[in-house]
SEFIZA-3560 file (N, C-alpha, C; in Angstrom, 3 decimals):
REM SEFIZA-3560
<numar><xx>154.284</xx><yy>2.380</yy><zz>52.399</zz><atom>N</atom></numar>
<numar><xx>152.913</xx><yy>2.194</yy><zz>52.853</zz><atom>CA</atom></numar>
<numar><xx>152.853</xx><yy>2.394</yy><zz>54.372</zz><atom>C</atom></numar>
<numar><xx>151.510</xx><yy>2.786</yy><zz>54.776</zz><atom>N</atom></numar>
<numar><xx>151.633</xx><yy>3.146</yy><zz>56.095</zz><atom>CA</atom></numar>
<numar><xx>151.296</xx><yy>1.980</yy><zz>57.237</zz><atom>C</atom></numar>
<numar><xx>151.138</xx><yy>0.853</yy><zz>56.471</zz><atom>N</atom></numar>
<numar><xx>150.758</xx><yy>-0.484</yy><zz>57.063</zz><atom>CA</atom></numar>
<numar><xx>151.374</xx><yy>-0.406</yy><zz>58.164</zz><atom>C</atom></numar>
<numar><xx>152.684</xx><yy>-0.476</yy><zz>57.922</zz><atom>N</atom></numar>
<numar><xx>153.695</xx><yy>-0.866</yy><zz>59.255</zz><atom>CA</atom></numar>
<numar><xx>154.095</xx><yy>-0.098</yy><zz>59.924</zz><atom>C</atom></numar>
<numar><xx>153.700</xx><yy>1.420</yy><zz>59.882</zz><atom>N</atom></numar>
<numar><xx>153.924</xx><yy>2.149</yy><zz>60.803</zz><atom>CA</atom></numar>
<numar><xx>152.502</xx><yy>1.918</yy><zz>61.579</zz><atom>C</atom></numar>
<numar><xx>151.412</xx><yy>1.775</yy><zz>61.346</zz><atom>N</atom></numar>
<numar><xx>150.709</xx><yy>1.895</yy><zz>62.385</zz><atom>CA</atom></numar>
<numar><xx>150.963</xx><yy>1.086</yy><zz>62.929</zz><atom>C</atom></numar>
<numar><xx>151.204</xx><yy>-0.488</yy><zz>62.794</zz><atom>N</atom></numar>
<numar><xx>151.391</xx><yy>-1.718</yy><zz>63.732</zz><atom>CA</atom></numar>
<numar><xx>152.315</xx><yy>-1.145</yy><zz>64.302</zz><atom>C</atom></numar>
<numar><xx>153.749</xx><yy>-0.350</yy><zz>63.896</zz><atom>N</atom></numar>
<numar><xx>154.361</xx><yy>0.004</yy><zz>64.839</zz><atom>CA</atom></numar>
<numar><xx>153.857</xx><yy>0.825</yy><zz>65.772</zz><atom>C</atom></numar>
<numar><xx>153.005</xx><yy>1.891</yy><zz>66.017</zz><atom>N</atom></numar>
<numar><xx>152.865</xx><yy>2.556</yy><zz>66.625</zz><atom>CA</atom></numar>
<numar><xx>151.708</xx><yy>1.700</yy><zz>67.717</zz><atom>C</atom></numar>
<numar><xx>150.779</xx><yy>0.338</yy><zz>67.285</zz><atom>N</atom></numar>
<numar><xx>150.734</xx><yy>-0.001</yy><zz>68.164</zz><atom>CA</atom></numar>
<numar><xx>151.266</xx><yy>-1.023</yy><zz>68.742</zz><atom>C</atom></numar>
<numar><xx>152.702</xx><yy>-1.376</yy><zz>68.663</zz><atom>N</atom></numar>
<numar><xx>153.414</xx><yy>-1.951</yy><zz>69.219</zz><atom>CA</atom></numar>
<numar><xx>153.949</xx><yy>-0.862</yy><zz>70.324</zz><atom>C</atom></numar>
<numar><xx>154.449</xx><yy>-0.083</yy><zz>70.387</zz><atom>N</atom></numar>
<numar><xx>154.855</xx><yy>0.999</yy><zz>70.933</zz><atom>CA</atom></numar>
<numar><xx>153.961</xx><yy>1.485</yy><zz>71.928</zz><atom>C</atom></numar>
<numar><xx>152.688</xx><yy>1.350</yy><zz>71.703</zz><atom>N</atom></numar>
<numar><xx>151.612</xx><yy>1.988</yy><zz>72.314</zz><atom>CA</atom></numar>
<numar><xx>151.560</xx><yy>0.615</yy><zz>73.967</zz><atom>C</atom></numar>
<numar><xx>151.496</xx><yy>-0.376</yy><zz>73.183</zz><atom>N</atom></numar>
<numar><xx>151.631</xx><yy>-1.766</yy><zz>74.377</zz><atom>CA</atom></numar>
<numar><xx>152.664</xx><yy>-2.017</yy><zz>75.072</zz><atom>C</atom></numar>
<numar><xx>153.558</xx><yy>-1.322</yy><zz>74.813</zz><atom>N</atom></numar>
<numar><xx>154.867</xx><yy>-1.092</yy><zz>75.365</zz><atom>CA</atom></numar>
<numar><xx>156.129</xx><yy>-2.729</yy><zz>74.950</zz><atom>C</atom></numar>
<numar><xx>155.508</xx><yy>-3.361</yy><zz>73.940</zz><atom>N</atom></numar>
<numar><xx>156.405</xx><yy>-4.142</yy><zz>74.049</zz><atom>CA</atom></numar>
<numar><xx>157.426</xx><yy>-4.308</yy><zz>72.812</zz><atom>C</atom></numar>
<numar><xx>158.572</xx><yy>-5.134</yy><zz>72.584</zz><atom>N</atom></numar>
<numar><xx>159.289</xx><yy>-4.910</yy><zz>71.871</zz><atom>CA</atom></numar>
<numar><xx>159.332</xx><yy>-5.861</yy><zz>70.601</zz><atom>C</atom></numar>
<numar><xx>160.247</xx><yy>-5.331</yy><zz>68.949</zz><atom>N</atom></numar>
<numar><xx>159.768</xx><yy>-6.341</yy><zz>68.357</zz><atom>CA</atom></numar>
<numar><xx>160.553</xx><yy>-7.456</yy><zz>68.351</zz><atom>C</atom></numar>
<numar><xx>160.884</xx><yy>-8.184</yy><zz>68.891</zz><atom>N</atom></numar>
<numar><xx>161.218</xx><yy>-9.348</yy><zz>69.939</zz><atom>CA</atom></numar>
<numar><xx>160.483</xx><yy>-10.019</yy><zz>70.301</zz><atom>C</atom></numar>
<numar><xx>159.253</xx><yy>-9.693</yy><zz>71.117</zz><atom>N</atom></numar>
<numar><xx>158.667</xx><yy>-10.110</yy><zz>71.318</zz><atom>CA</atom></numar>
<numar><xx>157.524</xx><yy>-10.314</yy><zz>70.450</zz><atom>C</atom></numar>
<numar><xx>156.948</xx><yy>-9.441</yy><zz>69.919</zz><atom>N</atom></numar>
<numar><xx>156.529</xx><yy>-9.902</yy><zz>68.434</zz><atom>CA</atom></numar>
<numar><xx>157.012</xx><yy>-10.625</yy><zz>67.890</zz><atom>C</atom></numar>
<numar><xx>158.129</xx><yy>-10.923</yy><zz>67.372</zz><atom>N</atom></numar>
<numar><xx>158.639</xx><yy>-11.983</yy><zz>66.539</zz><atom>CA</atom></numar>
<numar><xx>158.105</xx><yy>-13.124</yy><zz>67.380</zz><atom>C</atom></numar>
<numar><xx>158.460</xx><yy>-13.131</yy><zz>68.323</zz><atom>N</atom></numar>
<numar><xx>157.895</xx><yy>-14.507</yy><zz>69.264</zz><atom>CA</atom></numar>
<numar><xx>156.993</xx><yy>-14.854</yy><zz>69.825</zz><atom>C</atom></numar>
<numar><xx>156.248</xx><yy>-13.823</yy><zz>69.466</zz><atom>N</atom></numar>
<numar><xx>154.787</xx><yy>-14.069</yy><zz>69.561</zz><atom>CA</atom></numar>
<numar><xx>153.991</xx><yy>-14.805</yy><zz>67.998</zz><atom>C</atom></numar>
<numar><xx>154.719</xx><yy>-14.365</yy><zz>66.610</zz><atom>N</atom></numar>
<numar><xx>154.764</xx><yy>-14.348</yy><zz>65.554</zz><atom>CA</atom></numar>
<numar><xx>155.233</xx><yy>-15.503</yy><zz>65.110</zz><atom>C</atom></numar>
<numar><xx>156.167</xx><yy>-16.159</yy><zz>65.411</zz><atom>N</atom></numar>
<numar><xx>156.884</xx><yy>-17.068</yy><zz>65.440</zz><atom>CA</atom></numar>
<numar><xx>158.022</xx><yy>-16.759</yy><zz>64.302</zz><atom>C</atom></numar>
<numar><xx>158.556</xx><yy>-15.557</yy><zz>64.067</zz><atom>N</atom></numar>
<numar><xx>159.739</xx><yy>-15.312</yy><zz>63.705</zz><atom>CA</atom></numar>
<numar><xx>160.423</xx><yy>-14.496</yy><zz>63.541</zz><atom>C</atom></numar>
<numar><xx>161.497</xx><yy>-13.464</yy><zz>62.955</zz><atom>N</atom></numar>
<numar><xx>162.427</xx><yy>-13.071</yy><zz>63.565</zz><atom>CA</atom></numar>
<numar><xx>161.972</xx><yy>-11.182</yy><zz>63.831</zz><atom>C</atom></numar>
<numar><xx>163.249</xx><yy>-11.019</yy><zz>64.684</zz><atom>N</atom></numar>
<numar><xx>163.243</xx><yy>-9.425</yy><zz>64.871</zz><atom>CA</atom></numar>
<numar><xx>163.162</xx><yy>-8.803</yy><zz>63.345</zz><atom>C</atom></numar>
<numar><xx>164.260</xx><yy>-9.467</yy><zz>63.104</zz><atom>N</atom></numar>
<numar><xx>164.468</xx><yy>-8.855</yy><zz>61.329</zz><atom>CA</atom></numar>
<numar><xx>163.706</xx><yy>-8.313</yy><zz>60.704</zz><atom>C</atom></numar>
<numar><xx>162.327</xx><yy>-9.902</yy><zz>60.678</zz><atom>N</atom></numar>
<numar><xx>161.275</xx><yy>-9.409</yy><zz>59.853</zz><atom>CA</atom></numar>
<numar><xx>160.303</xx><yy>-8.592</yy><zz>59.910</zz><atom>C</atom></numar>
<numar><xx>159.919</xx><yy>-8.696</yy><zz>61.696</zz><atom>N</atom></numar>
<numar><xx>159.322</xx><yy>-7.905</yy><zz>62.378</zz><atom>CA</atom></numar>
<numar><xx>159.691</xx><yy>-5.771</yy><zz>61.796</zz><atom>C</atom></numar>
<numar><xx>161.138</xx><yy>-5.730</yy><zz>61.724</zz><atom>N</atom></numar>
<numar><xx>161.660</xx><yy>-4.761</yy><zz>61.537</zz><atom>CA</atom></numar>
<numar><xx>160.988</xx><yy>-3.720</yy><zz>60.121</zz><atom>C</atom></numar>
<numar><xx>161.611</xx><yy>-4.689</yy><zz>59.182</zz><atom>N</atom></numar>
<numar><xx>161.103</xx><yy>-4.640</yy><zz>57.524</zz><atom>CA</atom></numar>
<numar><xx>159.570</xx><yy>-4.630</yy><zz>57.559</zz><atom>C</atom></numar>
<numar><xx>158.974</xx><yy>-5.162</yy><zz>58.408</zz><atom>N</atom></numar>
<numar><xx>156.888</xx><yy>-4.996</yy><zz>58.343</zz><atom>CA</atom></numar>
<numar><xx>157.270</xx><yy>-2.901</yy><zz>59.053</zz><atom>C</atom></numar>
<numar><xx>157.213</xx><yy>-2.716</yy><zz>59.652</zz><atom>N</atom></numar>
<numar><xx>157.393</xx><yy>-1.849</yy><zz>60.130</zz><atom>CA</atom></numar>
<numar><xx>158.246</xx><yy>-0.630</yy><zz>59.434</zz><atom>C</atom></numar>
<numar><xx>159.257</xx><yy>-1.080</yy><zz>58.573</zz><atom>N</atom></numar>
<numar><xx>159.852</xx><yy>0.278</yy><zz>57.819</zz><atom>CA</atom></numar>
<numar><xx>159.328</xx><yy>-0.047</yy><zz>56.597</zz><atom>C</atom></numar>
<numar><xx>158.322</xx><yy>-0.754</yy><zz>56.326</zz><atom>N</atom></numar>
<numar><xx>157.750</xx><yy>-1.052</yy><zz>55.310</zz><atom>CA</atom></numar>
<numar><xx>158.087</xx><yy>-1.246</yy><zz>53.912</zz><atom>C</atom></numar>
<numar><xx>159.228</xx><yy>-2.248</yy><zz>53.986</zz><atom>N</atom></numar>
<numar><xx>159.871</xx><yy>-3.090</yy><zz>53.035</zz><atom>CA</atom></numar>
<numar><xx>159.290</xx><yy>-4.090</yy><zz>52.940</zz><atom>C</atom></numar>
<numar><xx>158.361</xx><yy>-5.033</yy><zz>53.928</zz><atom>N</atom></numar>
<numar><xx>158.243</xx><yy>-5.849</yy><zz>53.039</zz><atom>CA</atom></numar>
<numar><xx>156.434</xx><yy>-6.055</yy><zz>53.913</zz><atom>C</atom></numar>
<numar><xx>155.581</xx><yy>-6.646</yy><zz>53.670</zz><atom>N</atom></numar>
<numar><xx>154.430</xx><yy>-6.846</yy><zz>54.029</zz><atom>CA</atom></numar>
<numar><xx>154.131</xx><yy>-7.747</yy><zz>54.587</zz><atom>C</atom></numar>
<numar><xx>153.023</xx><yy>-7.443</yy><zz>56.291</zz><atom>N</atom></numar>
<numar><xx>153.384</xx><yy>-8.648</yy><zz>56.660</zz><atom>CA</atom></numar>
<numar><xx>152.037</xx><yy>-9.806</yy><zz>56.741</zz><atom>C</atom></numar>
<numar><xx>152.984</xx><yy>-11.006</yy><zz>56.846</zz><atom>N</atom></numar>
<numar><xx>151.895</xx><yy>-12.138</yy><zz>56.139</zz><atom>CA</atom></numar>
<numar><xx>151.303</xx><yy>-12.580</yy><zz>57.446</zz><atom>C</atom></numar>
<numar><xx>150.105</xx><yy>-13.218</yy><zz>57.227</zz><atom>N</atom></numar>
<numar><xx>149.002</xx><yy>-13.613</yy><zz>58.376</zz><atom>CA</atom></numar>
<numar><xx>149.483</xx><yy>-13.831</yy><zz>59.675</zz><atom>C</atom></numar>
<numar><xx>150.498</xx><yy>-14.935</yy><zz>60.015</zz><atom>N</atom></numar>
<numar><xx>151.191</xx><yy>-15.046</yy><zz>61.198</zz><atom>CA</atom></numar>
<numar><xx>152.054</xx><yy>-13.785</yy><zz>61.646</zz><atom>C</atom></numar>
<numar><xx>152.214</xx><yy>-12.878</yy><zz>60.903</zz><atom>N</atom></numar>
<numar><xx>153.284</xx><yy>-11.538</yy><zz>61.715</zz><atom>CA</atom></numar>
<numar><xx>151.855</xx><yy>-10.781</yy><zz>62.172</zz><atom>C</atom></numar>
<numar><xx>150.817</xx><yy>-10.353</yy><zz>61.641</zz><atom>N</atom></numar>
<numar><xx>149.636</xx><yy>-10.302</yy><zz>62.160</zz><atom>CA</atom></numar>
<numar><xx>149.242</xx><yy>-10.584</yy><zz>63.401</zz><atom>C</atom></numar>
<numar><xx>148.610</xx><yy>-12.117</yy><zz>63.312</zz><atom>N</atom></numar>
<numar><xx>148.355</xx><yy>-12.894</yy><zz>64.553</zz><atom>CA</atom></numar>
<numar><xx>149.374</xx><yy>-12.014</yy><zz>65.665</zz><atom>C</atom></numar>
<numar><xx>150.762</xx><yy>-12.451</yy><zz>65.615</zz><atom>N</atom></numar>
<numar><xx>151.521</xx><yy>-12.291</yy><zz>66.352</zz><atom>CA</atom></numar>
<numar><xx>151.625</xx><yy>-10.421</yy><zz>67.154</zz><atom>C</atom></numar>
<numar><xx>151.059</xx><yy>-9.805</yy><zz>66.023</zz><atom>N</atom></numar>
<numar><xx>150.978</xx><yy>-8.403</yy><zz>66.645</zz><atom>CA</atom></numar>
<numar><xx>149.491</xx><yy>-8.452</yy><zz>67.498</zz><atom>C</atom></numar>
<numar><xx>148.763</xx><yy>-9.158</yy><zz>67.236</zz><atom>N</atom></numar>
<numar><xx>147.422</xx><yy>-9.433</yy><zz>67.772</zz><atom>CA</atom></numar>
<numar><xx>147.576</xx><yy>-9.788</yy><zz>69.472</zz><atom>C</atom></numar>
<numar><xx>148.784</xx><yy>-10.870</yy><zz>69.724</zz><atom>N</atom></numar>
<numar><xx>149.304</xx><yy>-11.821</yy><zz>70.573</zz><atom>CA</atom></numar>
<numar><xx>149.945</xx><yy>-10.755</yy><zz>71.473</zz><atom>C</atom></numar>
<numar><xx>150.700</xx><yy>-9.791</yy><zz>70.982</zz><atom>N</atom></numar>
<numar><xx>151.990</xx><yy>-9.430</yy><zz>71.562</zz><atom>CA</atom></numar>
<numar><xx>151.210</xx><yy>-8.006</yy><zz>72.455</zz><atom>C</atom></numar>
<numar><xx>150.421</xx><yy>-7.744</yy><zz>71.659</zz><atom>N</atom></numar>
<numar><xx>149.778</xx><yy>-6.300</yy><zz>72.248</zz><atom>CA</atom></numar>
<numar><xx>148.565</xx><yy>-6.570</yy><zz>72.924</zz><atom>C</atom></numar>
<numar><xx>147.958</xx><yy>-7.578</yy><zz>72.796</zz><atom>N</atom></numar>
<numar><xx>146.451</xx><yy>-7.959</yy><zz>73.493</zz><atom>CA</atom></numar>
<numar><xx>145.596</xx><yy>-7.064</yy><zz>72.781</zz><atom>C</atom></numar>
<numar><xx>145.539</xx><yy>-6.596</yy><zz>71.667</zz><atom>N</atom></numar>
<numar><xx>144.350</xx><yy>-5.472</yy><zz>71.435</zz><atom>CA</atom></numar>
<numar><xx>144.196</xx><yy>-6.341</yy><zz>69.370</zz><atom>C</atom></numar>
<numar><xx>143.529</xx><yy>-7.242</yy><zz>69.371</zz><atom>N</atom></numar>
<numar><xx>143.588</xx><yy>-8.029</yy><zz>68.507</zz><atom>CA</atom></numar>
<numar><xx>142.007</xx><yy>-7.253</yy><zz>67.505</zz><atom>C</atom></numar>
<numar><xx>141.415</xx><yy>-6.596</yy><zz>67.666</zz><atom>N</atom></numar>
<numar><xx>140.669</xx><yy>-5.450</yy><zz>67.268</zz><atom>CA</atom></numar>
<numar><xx>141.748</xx><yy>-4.505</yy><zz>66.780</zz><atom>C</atom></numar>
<numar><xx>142.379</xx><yy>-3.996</yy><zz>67.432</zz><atom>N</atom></numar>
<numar><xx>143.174</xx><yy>-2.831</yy><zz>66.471</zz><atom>CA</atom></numar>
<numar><xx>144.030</xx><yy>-3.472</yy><zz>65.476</zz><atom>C</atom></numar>
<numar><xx>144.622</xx><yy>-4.483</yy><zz>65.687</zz><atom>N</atom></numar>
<numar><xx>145.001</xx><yy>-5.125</yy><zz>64.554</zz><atom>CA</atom></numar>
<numar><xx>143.830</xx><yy>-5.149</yy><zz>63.276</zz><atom>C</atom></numar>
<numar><xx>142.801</xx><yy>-5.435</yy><zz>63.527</zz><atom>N</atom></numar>
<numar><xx>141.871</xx><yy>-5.679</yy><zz>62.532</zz><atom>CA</atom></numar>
<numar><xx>141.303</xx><yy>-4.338</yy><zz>62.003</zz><atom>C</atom></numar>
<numar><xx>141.086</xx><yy>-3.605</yy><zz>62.895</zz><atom>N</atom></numar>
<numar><xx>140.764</xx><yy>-2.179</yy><zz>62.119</zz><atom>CA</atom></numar>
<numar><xx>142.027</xx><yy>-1.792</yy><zz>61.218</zz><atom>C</atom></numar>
<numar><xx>143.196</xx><yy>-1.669</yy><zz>61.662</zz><atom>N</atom></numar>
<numar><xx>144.207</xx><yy>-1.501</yy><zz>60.975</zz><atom>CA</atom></numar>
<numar><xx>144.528</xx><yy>-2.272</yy><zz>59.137</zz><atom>C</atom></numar>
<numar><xx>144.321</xx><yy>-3.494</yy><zz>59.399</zz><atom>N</atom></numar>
<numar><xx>144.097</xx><yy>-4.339</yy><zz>58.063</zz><atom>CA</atom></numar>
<numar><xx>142.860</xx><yy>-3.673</yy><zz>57.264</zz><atom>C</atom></numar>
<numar><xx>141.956</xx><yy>-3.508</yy><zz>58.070</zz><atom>N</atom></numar>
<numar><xx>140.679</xx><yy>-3.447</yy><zz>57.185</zz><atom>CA</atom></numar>
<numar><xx>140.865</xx><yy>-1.812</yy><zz>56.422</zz><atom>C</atom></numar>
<numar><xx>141.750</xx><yy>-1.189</yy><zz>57.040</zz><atom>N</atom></numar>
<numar><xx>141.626</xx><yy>0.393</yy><zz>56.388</zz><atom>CA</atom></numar>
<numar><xx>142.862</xx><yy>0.030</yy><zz>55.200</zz><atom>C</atom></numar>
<numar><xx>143.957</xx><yy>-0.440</yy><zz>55.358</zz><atom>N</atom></numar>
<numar><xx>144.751</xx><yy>-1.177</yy><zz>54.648</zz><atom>CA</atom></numar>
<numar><xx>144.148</xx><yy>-1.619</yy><zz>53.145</zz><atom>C</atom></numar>
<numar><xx>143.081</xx><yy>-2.628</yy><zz>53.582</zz><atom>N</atom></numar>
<numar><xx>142.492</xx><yy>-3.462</yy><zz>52.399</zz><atom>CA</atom></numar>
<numar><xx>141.454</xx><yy>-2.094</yy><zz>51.553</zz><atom>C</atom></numar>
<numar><xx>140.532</xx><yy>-1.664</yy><zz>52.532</zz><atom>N</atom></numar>
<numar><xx>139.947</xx><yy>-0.580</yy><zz>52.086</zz><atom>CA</atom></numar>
<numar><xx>140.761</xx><yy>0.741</yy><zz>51.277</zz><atom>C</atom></numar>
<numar><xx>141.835</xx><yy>0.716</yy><zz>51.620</zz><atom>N</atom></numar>
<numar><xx>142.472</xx><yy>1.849</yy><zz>50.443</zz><atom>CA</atom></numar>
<numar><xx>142.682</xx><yy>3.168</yy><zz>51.382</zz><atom>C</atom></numar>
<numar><xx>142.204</xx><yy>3.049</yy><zz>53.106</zz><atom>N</atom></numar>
<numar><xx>142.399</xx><yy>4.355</yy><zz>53.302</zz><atom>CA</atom></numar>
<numar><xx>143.248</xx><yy>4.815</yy><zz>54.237</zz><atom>C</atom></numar>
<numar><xx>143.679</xx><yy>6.130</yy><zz>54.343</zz><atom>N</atom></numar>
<numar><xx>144.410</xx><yy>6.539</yy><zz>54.629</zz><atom>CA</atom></numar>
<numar><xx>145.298</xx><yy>6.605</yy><zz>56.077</zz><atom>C</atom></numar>
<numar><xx>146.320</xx><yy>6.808</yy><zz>56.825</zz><atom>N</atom></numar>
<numar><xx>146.764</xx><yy>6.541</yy><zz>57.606</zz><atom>CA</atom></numar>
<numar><xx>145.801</xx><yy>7.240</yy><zz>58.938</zz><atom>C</atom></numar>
<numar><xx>145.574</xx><yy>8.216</yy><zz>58.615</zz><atom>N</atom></numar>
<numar><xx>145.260</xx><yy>8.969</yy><zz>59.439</zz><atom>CA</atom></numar>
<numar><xx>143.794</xx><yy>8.671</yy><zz>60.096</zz><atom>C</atom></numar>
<numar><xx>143.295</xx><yy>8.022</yy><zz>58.968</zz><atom>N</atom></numar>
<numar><xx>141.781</xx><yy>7.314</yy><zz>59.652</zz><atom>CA</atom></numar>
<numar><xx>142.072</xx><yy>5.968</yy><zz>59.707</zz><atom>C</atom></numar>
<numar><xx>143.171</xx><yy>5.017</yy><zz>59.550</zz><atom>N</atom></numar>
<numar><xx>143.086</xx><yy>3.783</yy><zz>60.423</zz><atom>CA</atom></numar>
<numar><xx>143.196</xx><yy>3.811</yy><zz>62.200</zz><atom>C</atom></numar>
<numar><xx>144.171</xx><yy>4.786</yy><zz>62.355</zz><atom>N</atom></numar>
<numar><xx>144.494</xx><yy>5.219</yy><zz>63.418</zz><atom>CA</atom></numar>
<numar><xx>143.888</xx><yy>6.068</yy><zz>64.297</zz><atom>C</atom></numar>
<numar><xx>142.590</xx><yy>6.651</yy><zz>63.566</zz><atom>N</atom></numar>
<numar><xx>141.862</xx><yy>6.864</yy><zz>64.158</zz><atom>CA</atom></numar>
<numar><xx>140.473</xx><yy>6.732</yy><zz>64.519</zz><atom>C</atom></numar>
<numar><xx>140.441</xx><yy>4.966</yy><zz>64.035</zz><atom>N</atom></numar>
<numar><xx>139.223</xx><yy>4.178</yy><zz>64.009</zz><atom>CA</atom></numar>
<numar><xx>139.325</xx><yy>3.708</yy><zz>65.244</zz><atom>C</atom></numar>
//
């Protein structure tokens, strides 16, 4: 799923690391990792925490909402 590449890409975009996400998140690199190669999905607080870590707590939400909506990578990312 392309969930976690876009959070990655705007993690990347804020320049910060997922490290700091996790700790913004309140937990680990690990999991941070797996949201992102998209093994596993991430739950409300890894959210928040990408919200926290990047300051752009709107793109987080457009991102979910194209997610929930069914659509495609290419128009979350370019909402």
């Amino acid at each position: 799923m392309w969930l976690g590449q876009a959070l990655r890409m705007l993690r990347l975009e804020a320049d910060v690391t997922q490290e700091y996400v996790a700790y913004c998140a309140r937990t680990t690199q690990a999991q941070i990792a797996r949201v992102e190669l998209g093994t596993r999905q991430p739950t409300l607080c890894v959210l928040r925490g990408y919200a926290r870590a990047t300051g752009d707590p709107e793109a987080v939400m457009r991102i979910c909402e194209a997610a929930i909506l069914g659509l495609e990578y290419d128009d979350a990312v370019s909402a």
